[in-house]
N, C-alpha and C positions, 0 to 999 in steps of 0.2 A: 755461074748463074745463081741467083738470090733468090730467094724462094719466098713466102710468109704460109705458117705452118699456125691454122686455127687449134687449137687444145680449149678440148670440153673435159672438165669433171665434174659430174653429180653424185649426188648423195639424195636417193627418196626417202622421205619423210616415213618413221614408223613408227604406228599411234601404239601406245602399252592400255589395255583393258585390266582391270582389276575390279573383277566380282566377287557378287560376297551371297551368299543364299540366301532366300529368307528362313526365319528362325517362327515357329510358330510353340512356346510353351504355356502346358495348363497343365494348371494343377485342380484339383477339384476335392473340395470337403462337402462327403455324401451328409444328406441330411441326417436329424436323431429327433426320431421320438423315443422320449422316455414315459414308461406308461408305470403308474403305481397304482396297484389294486387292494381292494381290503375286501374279504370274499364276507360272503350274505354270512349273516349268523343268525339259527334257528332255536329257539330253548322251547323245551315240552317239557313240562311239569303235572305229571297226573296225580290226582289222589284216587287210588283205588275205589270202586262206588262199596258202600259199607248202606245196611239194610236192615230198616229202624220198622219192630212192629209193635202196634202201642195194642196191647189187650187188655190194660186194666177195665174197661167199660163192661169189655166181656165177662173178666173173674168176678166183676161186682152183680153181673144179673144172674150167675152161676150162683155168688152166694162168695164167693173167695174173692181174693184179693191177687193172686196170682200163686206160682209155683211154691215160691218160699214163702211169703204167708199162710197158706195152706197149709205147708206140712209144721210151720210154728204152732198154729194154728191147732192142727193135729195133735200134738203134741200136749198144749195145754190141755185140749179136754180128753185126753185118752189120760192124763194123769188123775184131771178130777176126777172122769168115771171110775178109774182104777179105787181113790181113795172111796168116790161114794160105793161103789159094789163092796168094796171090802167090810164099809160099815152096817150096809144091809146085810152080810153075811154073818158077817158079827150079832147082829140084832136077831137075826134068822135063829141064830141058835140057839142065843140067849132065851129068847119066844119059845121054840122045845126044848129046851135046858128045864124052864119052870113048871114041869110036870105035878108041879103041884097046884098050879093056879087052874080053874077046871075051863074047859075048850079049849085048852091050847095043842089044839091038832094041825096035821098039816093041809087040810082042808080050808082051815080060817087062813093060810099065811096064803093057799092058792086066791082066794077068796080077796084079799088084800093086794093082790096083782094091778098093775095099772091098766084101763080099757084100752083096748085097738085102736092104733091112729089114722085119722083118713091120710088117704094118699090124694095127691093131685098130678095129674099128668101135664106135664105142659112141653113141648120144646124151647129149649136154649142153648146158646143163647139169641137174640133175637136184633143185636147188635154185629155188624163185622169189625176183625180186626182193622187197624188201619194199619196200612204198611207205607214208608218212606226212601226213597231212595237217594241218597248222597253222593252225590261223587263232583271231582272238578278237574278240567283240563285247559292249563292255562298255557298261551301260546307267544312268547317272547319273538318279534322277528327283526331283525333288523336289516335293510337292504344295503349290498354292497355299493362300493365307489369305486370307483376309476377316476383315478388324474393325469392327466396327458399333459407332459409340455412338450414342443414341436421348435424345433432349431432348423429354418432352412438350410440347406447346401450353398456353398460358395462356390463360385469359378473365377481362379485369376487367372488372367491373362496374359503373357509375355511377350508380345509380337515384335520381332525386329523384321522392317522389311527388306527385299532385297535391291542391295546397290550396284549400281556400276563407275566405275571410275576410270573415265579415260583421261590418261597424258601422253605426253610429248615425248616416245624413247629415243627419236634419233629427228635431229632436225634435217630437213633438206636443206641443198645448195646447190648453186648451179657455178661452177667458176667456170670464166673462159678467160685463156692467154693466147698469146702470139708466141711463136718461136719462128726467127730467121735463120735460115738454111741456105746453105751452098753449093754448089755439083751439082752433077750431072744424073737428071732423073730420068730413068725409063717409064714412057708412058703405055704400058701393054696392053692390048683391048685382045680379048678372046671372046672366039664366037665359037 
């Protein structure tokens, strides 16, 4: 007996996936400020106060001229008194020396004395001194600065995104044949 014998071969189809992740890169440049300062500058410049007092007005209603004219002053006529006394003592003597000239006693040389001077009282003087006071404080200031310069921050960015790739790794097929056969086939059914 002759038989026909169907023959099936397949082959399923199997798809290849190829992923790729995504890539996310930054980089970042932080900002800058640069700041330059120039600090305050101060200058003080004092002159000591120095203390001016004007008395000539004074020494003049005194009668003097001041310290050191005074004692110049002093000086000249304590010289001439000295010459004139000397000469009146000289004369003094000379005058009892001449015992021969008649009254020349010491009565007439008392006699010969110059009269008592008035006095007058008065207060002075009746001017004050003036007094001045000098001094200086000179104040140099200069105010500081600050300059800023300011450079944003960058962000770059790198983004690869992610892919998928699908192909083809194994194609399907479906083959079908015939094979013819001969003998004797047992048909067995179990239950």
């Amino acid at each position: 007996m002759e038989r026909v014998e169907i023959r099936l071969d397949s082959q399923p189809a199997l798809l290849g996936l190829e992923t790729r992740k995504p890539k996310l890169n930054m980089q970042r440049e932080s900002p800058l400020i640069q700041l330059e300062r120039t600090p305050p500058i101060l200058k003080i410049e004092r002159t000591g106060p120095k203390l001016y007092i004007e008395q000539r007005k004074v020494w003049e209603e005194i009668g003097t001229g001041g310290p050191l004219y005074l004692t110049e002053q002093q000086k000249v006529q304590s010289q001439v008194k000295a010459v004139e006394a000397i000469g009146e003592i000289a004369q003094e003597g000379d005058f009892l020396a001449a015992i021969e000239n008649p009254g020349n006693t010491i009565a007439e040389l008392a006699a010969q004395l110059p009269p008592e001077q008035e006095f007058n009282v008065a207060l002075i003087p009746k001017s004050r001194p003036s007094a001045q006071v000098e001094g200086e404080l000179k104040i140099d200031f200069k105010p500081g600065k600050v300059k800023g310069q300011f450079s944003g921050g960058k962000v770059k960015v790198d983004c690869q995104p992610a892919a998928v790739k699908a192909y083809i790794r194994q194609h399907h097929y479906l083959k079908i044949w015939t094979v013819n056969r001969t003998g004797m086939f047992i048909d067995w059914q179990v239950e």
